[in-house]
MILUM-880061 format. One record per atom (N, C-alpha, C, O): x negated, y negated, z; residue in one letter. Coordinates in steps of 0.05 Angstrom, whole numbers, plus 5000, padded with zeros to 4 digits. Layout:
BEGIN
XYZA/...
end
This chain:
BEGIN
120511744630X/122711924636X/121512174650X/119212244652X/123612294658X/121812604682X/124612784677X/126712724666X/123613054691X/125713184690X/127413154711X/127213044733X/129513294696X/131613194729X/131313424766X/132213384788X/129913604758X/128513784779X/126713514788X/126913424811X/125313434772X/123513364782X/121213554773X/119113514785X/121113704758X/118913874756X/118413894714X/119813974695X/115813774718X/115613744691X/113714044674X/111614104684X/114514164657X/113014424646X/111414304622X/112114164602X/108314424632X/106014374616X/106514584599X/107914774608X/105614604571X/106314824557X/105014764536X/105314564522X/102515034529X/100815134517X/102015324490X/101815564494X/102915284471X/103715464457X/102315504436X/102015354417X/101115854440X/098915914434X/098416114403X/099916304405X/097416114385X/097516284370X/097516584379X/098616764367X/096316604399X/096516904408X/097816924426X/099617084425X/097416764450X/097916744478X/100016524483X/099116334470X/102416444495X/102916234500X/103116254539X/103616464550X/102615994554X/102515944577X/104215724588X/103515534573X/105915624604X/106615424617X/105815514646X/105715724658X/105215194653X/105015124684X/106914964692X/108614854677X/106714944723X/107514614733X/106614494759X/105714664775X/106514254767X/105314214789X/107814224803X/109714134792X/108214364834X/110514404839X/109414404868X/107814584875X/110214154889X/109614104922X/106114134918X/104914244936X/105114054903X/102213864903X/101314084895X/099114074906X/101414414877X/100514614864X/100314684845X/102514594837X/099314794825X/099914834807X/100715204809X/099915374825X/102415234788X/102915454782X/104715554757X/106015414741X/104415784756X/105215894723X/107415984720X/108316084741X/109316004699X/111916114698X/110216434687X/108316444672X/111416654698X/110716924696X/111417104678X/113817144684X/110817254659X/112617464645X/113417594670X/113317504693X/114617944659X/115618094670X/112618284693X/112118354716X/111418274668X/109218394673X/106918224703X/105118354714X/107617904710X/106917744726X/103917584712X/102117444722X/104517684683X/102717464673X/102917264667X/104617254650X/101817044671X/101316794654X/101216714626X/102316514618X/099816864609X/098616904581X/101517154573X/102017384579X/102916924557X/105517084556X/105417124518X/106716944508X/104317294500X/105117384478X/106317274457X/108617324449X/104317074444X/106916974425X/107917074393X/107717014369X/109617334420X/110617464382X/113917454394X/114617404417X/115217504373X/117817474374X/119217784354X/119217764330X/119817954362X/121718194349X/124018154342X/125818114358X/124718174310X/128118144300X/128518444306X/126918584293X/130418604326X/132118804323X/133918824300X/134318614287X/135419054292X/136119144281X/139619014288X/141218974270X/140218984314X/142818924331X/141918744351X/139518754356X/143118584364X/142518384390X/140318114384X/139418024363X/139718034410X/138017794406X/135117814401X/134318044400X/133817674399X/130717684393X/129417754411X/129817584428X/128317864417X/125717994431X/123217744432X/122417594414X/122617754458X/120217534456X/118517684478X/119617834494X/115617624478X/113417654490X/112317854491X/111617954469X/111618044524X/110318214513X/112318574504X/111518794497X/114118484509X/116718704498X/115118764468X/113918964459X/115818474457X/115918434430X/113018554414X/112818684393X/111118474431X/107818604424X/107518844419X/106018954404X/109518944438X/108719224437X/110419374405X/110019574392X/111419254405X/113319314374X/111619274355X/112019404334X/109619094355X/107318914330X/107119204315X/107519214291X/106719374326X/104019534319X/106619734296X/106619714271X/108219864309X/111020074301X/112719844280X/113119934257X/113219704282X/115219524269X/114119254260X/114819034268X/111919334241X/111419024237X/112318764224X/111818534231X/114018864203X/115818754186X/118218554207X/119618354204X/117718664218X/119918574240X/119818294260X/121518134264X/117518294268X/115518344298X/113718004281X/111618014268X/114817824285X/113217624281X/111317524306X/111617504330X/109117464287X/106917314307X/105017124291X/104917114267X/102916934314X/101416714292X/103816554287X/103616444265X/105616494297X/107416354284X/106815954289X/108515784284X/104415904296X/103415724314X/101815554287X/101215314286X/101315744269X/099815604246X/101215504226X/100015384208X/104415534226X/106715544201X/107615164212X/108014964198X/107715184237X/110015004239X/108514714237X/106314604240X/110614664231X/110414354213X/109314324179X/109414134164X/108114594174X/107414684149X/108614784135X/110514924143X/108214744105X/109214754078X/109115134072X/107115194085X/109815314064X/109315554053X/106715584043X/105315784046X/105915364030X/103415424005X/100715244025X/098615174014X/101115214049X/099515104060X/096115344066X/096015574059X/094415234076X/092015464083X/093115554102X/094115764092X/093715544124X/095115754153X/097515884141X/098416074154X/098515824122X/100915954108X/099816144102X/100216314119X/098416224084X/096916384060X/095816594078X/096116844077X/094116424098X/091816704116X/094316834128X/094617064121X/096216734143X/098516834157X/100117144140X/100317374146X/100917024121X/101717164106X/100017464096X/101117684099X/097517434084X/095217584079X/095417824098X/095818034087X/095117824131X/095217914144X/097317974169X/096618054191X/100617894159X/102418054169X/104018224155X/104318214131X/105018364169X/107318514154X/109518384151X/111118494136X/110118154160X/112918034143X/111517854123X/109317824114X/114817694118X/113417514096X/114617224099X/116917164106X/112017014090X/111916724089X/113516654067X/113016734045X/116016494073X/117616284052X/117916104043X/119315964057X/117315994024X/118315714022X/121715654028X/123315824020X/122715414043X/125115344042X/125415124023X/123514974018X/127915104011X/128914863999X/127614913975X/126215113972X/128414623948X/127214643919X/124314583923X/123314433940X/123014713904X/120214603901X/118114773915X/115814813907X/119414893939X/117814983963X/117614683983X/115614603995X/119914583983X/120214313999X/120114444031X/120914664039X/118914224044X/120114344072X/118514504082X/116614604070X/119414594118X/117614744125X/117015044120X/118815154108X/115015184127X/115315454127X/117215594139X/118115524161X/117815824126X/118716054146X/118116294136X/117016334115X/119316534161X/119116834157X/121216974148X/123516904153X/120817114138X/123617264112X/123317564142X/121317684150X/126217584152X/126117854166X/129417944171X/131317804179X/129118184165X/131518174159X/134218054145X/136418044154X/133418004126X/135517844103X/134617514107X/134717334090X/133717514129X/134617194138X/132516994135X/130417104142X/132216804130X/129716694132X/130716374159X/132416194164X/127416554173X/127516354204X/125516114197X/123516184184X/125715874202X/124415624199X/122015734216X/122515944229X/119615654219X/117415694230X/118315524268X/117615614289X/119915314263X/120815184290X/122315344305X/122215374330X/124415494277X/126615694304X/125315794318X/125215764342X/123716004298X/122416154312X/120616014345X/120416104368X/119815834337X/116415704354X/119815714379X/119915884396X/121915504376X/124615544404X/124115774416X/124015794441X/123915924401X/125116154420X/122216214436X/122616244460X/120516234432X/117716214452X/118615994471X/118716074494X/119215744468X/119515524487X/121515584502X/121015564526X/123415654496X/126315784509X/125115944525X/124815884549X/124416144516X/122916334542X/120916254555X/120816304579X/119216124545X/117216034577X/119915824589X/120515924611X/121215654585X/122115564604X/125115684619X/126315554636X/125915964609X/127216124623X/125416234645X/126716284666X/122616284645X/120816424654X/120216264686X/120116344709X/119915894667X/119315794692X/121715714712X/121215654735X/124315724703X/126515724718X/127215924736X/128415844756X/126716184734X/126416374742X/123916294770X/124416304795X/121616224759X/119216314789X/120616094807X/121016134831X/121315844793X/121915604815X/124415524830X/125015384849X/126015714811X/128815714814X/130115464810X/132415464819X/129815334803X/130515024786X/131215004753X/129815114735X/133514854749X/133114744725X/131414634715X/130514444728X/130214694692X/127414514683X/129014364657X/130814474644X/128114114653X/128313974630X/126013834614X/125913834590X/124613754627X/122413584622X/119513744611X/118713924625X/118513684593X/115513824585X/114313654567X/115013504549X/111413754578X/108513584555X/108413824538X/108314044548X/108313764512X/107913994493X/104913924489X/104313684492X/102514114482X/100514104465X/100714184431X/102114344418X/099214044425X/098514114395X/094614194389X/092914264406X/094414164363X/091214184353X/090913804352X/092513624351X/088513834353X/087013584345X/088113484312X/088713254305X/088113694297X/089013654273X/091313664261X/091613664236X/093913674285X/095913664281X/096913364270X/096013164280X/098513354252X/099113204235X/102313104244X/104013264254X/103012764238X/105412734244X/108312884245X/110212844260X/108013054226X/109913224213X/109413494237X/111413614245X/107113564246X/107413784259X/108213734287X/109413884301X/107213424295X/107713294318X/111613344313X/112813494329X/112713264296X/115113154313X/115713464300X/117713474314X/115713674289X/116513964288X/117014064320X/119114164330X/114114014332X/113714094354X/116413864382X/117313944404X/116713664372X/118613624384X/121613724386X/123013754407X/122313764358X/124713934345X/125214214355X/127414324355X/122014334366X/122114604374X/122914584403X/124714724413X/121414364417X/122414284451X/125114244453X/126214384470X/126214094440X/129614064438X/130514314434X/131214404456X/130914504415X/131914644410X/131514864428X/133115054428X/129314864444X/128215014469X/130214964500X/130415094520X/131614694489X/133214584513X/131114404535X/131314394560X/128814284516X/127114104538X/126813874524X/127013834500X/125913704547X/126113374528X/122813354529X/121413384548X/122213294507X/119513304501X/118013024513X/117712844497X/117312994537X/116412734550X/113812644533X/113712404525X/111812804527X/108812764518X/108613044498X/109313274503X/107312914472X/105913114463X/103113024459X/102812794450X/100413194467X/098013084468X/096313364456X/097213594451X/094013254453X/091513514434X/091313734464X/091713714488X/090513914446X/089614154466X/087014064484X/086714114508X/085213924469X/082413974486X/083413724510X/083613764534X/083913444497X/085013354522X/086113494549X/085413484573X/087913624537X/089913784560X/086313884579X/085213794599X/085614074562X/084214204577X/081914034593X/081114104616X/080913804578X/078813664599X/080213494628X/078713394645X/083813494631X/084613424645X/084413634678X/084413614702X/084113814653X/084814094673X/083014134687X/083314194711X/080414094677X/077814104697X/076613894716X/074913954733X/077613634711X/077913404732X/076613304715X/074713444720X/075713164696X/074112984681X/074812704682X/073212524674X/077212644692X/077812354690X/078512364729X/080512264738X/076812474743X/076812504768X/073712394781X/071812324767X/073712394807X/071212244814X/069412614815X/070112844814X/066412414817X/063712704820X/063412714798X/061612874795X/064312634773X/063412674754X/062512384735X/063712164738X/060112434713X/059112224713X/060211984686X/062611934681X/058711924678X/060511684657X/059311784627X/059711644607X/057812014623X/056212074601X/059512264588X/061112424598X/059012114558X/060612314542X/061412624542X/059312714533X/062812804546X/062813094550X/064213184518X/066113094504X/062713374513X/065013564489X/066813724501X/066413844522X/068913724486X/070513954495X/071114144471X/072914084456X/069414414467X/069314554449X/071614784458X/071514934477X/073314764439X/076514964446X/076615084421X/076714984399X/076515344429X/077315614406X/078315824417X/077516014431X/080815724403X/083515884409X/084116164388X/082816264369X/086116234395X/087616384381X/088316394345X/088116594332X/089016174337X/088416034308X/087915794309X/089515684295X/086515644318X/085715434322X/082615324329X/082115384352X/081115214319X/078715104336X/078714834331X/078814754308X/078614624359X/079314504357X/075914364382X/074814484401X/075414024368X/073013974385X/073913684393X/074713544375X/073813584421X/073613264425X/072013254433X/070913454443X/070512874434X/068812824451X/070512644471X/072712574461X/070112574493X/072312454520X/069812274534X/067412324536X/071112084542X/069811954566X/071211864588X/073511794587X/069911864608X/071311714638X/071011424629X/068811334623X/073611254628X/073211024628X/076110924658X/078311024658X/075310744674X/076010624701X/078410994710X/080911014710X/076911164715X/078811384725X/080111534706X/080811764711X/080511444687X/082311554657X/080311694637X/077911654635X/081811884621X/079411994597X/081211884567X/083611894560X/078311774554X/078711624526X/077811794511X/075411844513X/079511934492X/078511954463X/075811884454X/075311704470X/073511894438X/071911804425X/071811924403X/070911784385X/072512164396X/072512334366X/074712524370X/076112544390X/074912624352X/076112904348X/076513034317X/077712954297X/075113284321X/075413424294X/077213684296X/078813704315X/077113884278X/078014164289X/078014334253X/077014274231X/079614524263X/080414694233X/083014874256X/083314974278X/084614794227X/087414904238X/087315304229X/088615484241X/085515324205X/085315624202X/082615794210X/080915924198X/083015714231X/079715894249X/080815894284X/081415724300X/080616164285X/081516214309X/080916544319X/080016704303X/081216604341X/081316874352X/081917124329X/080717344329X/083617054313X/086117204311X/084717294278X/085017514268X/083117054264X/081017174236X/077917234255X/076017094250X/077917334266X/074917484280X/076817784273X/076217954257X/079817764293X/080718064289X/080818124254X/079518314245X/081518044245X/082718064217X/079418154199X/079018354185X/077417954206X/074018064181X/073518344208X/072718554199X/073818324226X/074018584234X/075418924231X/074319144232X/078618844226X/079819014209X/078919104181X/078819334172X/078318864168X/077618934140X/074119114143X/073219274126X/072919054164X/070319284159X/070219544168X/068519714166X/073519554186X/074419854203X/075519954167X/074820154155X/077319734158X/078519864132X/076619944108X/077320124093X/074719844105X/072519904089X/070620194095X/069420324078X/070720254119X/069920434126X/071420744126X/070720974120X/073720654136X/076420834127X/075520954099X/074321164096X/076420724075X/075620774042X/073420954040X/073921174031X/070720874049X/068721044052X/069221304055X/068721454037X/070421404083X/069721634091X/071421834092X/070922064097X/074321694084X/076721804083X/077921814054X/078922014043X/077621564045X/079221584013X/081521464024X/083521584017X/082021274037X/084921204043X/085220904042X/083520774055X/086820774031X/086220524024X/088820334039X/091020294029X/087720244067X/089620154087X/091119894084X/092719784099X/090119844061X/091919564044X/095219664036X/097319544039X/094619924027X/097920024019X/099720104050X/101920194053X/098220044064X/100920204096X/101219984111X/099419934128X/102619884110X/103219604128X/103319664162X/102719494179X/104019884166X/104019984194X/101120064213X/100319984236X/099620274188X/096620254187X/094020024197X/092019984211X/095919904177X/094319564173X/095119454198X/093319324209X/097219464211X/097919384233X/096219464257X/094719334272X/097119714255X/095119864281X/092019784277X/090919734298X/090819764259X/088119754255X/087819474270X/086719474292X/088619294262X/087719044270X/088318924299X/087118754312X/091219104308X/091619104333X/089519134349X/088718984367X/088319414340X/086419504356X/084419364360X/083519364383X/083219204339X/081019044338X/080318874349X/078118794354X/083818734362X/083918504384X/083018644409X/081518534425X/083918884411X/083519034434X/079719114447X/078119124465X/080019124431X/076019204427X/075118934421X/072918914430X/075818754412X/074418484412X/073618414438X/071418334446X/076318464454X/076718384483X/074418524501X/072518404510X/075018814504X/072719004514X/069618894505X/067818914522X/069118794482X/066018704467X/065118484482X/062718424483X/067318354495X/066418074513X/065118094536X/063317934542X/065818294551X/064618384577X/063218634577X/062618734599X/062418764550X/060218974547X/059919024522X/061619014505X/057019114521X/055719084491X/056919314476X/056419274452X/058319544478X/059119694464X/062619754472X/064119664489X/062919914456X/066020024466X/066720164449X/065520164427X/069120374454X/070620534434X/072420474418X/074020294426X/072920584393X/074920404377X/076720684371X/075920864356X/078820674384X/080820974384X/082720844366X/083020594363X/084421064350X/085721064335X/086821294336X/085421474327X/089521374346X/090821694351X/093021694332X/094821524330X/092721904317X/093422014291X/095621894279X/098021874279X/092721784266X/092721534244X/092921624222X/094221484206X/091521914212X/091321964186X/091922304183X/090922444200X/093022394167X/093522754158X/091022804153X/089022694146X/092023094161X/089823324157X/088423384179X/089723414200X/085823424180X/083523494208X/082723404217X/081623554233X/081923144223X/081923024229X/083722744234X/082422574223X/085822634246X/087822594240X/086922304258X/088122104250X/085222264277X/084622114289X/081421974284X/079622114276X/081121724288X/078821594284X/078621504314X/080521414328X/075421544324X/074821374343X/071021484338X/069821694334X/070121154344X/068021094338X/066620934359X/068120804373X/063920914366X/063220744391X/062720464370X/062320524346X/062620214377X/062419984360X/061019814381X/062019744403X/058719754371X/056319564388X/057119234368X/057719174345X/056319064400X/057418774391X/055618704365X/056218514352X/053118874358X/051318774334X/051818854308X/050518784288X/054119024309X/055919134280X/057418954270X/058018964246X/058318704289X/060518484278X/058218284275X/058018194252X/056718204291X/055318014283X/055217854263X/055117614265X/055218004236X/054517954209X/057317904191X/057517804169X/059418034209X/062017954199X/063017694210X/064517544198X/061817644238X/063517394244X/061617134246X/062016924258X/059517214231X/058416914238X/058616744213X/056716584211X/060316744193X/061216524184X/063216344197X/063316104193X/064916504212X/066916334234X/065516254251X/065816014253X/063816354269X/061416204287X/061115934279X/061915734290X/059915964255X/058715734243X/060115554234X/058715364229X/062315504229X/065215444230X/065215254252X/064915004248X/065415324268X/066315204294X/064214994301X/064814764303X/061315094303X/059314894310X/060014744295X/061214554304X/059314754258X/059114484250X/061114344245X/060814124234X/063614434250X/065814244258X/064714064292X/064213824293X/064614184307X/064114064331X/061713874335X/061513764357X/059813824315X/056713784305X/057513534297X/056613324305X/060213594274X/060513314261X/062213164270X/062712944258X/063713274300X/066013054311X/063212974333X/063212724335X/061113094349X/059412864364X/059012664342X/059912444347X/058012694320X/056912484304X/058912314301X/058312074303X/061412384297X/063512164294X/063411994312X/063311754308X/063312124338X/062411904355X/061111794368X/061211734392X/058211724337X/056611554337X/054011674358X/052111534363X/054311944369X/052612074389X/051212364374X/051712454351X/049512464394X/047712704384X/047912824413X/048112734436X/047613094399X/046913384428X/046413174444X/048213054455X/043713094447X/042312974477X/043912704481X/042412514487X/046812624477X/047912404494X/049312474501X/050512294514X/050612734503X/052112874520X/052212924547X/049912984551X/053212934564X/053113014593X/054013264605X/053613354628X/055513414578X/056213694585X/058013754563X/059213574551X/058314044558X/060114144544X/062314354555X/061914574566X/064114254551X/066714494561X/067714694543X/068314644520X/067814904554X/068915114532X/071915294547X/072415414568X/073015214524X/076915354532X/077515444511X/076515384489X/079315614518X/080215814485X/079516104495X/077316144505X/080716234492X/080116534488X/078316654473X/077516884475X/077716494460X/074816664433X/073016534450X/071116664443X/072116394467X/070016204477X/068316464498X/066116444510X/070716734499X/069716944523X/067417044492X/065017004497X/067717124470X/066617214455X/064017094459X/063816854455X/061017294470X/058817204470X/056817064446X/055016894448X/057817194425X/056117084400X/057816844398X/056616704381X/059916724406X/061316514404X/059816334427X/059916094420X/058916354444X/058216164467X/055416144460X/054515924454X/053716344459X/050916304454X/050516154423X/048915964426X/051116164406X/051415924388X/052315674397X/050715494397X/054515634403X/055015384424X/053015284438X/052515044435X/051615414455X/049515354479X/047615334462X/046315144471X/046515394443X/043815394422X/044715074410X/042914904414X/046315014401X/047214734379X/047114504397X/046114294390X/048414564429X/049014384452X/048014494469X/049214644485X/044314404469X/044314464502X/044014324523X/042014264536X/046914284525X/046914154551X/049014264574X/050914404567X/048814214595X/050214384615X/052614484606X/054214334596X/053214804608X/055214814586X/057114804618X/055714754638X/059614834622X/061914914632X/063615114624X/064915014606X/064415314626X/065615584619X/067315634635X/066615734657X/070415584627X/072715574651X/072515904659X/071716074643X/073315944684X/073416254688X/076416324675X/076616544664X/078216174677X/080616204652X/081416044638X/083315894644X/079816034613X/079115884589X/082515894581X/083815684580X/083216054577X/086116124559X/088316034574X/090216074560X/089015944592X/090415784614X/089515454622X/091215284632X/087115404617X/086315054618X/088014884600X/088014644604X/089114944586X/090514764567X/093414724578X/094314494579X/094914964589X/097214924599X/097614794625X/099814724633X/094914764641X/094314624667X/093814334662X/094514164679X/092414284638X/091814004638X/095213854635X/096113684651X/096313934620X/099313944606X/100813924633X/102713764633X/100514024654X/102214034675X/101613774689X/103013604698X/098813814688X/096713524709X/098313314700X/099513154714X/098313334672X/099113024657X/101612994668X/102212814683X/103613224660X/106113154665X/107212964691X/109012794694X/105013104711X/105612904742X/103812684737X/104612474746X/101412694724X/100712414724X/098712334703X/096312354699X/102012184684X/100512144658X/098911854650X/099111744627X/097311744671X/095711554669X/093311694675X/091311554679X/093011934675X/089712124667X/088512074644X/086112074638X/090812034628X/089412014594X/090711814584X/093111754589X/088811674567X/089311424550X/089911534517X/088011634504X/092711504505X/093011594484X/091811374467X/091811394442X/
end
């Protein structure tokens, strides 16, 4: 089946970030926020009056209104309340995780404003808007889309994620893993490249997720796949907040567990300076009056060798998840032919140079890691004999 445009939407829906593409007159290209980005925000704002707020409107609210201002909503769906992505989710927003139905039956949701939203409504209304977004650049009705998931997405989250496409107003043609998507995206089941197994190491937003792929007659096969559904971008910010908040305690006496707004801003910030830490060894960590009295503002210079020690249990995370899906299939580092790296945390240097230390073999490093997934998704959509499910 296809859409009736004719134009099928790849769609990346991202714990932090979400992206659609499409191949559109033999191109690819992106449905745009306002702002003309690609990497469109996946938070969603309940107002007080009117409709929901989505993208980066909504981001900007995270920080002032957090109670409000859902995000991460990427780890809930198809999940139980009492699940692990439930729990971390919860831990570190200002709204709050629900159980629906007796028992805590059923999927998660967010309690906001009186109401409690299924983790799916919510995930619609992200789908709704990228494909308002992509109707808008192409000027076409869109119907048709490849949804991605995690490697470790589970039946139940699979057809959630279908439930969310429908209710988005799209007919869900394909749902396939992220790293697939992404090894499609770089031509791997294309000629020039050779017949030796490749990893595709993807660390996302809440997600890390590893395949191994092969070219078999033009097509890419499966050979492994592992992941962890609660390791992603988004807990680097969070053991990072907690050592800005520990430091706070220290020097201030102020204990940023009690201010949900606080707690907000802090960790916001952290994403912010994570980002800056990728492309230089130091940066400033501003905070404008954050706290009473004489000092009312915090800002500190923060060198990438201060986190080090905070994030390399998640480092380590990721390798030996990715360590034990080569072994799954039946291979070691040296039968590899290359390793690909996609995901937004993959810009994080202590994140790649671990990678390159475990696998050294030619690595690949998309120049936009955080967009490969929604391109492979598009590739497929026009031509889904690239990958062998």
């Amino acid at each position: 089946m296809s859409s009736p445009s004719g134009i099928v939407l790849g769609i990346d829906l991202g714990t932090t970030f979400s992206t659609a593409a499409a191949l559109v007159d033999g191109k690819l290209h992106f449905a745009l926020d306002g702002r003309g980005e690609a990497c469109i925000p996946s938070v969603v704002h309940f107002p007080k009056a009117g409709p929901p707020i989505v993208g980066a409107e909504a981001d900007r609210l995270r920080a002032s209104d957090p109670q409000y201002t859902v995000f991460g909503i990427k780890r809930i769906i198809g999940h139980a309340a009492d699940s692990p992505g439930a729990r971390l989710l919860d831990a570190c927003a200002g709204f709050r995780i629900r159980a629906q139905g007796p028992q805590g039956a059923g999927e998660a949701a967010v309690e906001v404003r009186g109401r409690l939203w299924p983790a799916s409504e919510v995930a619609a209304l992200l789908l709704r808007h990228l494909r308002e977004r992509a109707e808008a650049r192409f000027g076409r009705q869109i119907g048709g889309a490849v949804l991605t998931v995690p490697v470790t997405a589970t039946p139940e989250v699979k057809d959630a994620m279908r439930r969310c496409g429908r209710a988005a107003g799209l007919e869900v043609l394909r749902v396939v893993s992220e790293p697939c998507a992404g090894a499609v995206s770089r031509g791997f089941a294309g000629p020039g490249w050779g017949d030796a197994p490749v990893l595709v190491f993807d660390f996302g937003g809440g997600t890390f997720d590893a395949t191994v792929v092969r070219k078999e007659d033009g097509r890419l096969k499966v050979l492994s796949s592992g992941g962890d559904d609660c390791l992603g971008g988004e807990d680097f910010d969070v053991a990072f907040a907690r050592w800005i908040a520990s430091g706070i305690w220290r020097t201030r006496n102020v204990e940023v567990e009690r201010d949900v707004i606080l707690r907000s801003r802090i960790q916001r910030q952290c994403e912010q300076v994570k980002r800056l830490l990728s492309s230089s060894p130091e940066a400033r960590y501003v905070l404008k009056d954050a706290f009473s009295g004489r000092e009312p503002h915090l800002d500190v210079l923060i060198h990438r060798e201060h986190l080090r020690p905070h994030w390399a249990e998640l480092v380590q995370r990721a390798v030996a998840c990715a360590a034990a899906t080569v072994r799954d299939a039946g291979l070691g580092p040296g039968d590899l032919g290359a390793m690909l790296l996609i995901g937004g945390t993959t810009f994080v240097p202590q994140v790649r140079a671990a990678a390159a230390a475990a696998f050294p073999r030619p690595c690949l490093a998309e120049d936009d890691p955080q967009t490969a997934v929604a391109r492979g998704a598009a590739l497929l959509g026009a031509r889904p004999e690239l990958l062998v499910d």
